[in-house]
N, C-alpha and C positions, 0 to 999 in steps of 0.2 A: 330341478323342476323344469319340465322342456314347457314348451309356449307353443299350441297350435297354431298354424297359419292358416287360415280360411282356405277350402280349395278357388273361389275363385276367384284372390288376390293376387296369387301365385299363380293362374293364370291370365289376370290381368298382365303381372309383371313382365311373365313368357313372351306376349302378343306383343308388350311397350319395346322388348330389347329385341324380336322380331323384325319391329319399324323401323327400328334406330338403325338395326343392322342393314335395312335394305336401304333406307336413304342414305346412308354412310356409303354402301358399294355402290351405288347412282353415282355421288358423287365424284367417287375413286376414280372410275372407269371414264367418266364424263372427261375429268381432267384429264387422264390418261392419254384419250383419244384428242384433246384440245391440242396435248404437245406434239404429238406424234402427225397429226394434219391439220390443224389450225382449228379456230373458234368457227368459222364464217362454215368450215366445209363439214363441221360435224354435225351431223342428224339425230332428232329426236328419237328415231328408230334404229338407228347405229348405237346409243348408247342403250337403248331398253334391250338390244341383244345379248352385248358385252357383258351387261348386269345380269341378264339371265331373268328378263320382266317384259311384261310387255308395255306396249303405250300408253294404253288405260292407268295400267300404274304408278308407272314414270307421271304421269299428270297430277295422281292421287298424291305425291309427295312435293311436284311443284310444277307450277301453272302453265312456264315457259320455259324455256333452256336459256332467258337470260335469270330469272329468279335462280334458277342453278348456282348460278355466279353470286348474286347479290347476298343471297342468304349468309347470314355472319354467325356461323354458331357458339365465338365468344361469347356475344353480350350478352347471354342470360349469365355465365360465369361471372364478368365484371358486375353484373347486379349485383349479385347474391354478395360478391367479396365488397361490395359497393355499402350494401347495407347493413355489414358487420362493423362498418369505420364509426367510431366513437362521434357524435354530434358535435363535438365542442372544440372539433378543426375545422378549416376553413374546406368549402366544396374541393377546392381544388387540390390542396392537400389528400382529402380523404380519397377523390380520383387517382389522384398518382402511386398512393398504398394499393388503390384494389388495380390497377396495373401491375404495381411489381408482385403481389401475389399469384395474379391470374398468369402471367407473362413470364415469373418465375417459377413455375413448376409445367408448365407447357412442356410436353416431349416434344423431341427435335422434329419428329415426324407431323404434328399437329400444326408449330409454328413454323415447317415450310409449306405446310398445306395454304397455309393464311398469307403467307409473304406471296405465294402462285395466285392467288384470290386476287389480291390485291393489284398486285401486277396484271390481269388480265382486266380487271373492271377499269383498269385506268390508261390502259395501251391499245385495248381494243379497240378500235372506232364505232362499232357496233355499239357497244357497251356504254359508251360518253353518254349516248342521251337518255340514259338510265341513272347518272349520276347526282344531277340535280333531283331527283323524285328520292335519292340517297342521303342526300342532304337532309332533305327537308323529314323526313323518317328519324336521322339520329340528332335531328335538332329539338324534333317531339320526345324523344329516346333520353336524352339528357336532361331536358328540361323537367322533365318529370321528377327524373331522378334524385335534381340538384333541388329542387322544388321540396320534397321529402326529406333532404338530408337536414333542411335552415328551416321549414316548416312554412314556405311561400306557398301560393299558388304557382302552377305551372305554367300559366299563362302572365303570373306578372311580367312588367318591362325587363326591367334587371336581369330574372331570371333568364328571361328568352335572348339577352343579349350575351350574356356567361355563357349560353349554351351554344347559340351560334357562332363566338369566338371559338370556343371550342374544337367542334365540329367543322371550322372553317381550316383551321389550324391542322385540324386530321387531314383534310383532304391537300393542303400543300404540301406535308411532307410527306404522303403516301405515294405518289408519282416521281417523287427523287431520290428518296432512302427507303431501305426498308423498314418493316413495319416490325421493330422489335420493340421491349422495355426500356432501350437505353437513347433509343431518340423519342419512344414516346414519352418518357418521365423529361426528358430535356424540352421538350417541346411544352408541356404542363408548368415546369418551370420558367420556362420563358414568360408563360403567358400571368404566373402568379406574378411574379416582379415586375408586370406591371408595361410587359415589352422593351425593356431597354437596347434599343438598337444604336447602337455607338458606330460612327468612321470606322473605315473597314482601314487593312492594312495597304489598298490602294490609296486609301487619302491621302490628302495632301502631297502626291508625286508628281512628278513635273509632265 
């Protein structure tokens, strides 16, 4: 027994993977052009050519050519793998499972998209005073999250300080390593035990 599809669901659909496809090759191109002459020297109308759009549209999909950069198209994936984690582990646990799911089936080509992201919103000088307004977006971003997982308000104490340890923790090891599963689950782990920061193997040398 076949099952009709409305005709205009299917062309809802058509129009959604339409957009996807044009803001995906925005961004392609945008990066493209970042490595090949720098962030500072690329134009808003250099990249709407590349893409084959014009300005208007390039606008229609993002505001500036720095949101270009900031936009993180993980975190609706880490949600959704977010809010599949069983309620009766600890936030930070459940965080670290919807990492190695999301971060574990990532093609190579997606997770050097995000490692280039990364690296650019945090070397650029342009980009730095974008980063605190970055902050404070996935500190909202978490809290929420973590808020839902324990069944808090998003604005309790606790939860907003879980969240900005967090989020504080993403941004120091993003500008030194890159941004895989296995420094981000290590980095989650650090913070579940509680930080235990012990003498280095410089201690105690003469």
């Amino acid at each position: 027994m076949s099952v009709e599809i409305p005709a205009n669901g299917t062309a809802q659909g058509l129009r959604e993977r339409k957009k996807e496809r044009t803001r995906r090759t925005i961004r392609m191109e945008a990066f493209r052009l970042f490595r090949e002459q720098g962030y500072n020297e690329t134009t808003i109308e250099q990249i709407a050519a590349v893409a084959d759009v014009s300005p208007s549209t390039f606008f229609r999909y993002f505001p500036t050519k720095e949101q270009l950069v900031l936009a993180d198209d993980l975190d609706p994936l880490l949600f959704e793998a977010l809010r599949r984690q069983p309620r009766d582990i600890s936030p930070m646990a459940a965080f670290r499972n919807a990492v190695v799911e999301v971060f574990g089936t990532l093609p190579a080509a997606e997770l050097a998209f995000e490692q280039e992201r990364q690296a650019l919103l945090y070397h650029v000088p342009e980009l730095r005073s974008a980063i605190g307004l970055e902050i404070v977006r996935s500190i909202d971003l978490i809290a929420g999250l973590m808020a839902e997982h324990v069944g808090r308000s998003p604005d309790d104490f606790e939860v907003r300080v879980a969240a900005g340890a967090m989020a504080g923790a993403a941004l120091a090891i993003s500008r030194m390593t890159p941004m895989n599963v296995e420094n981000i689950t290590h980095t989650l782990d650090f913070l579940a035990a509680g930080l235990p920061l012990g003498p280095g193997p410089e201690a105690g040398r003469d």
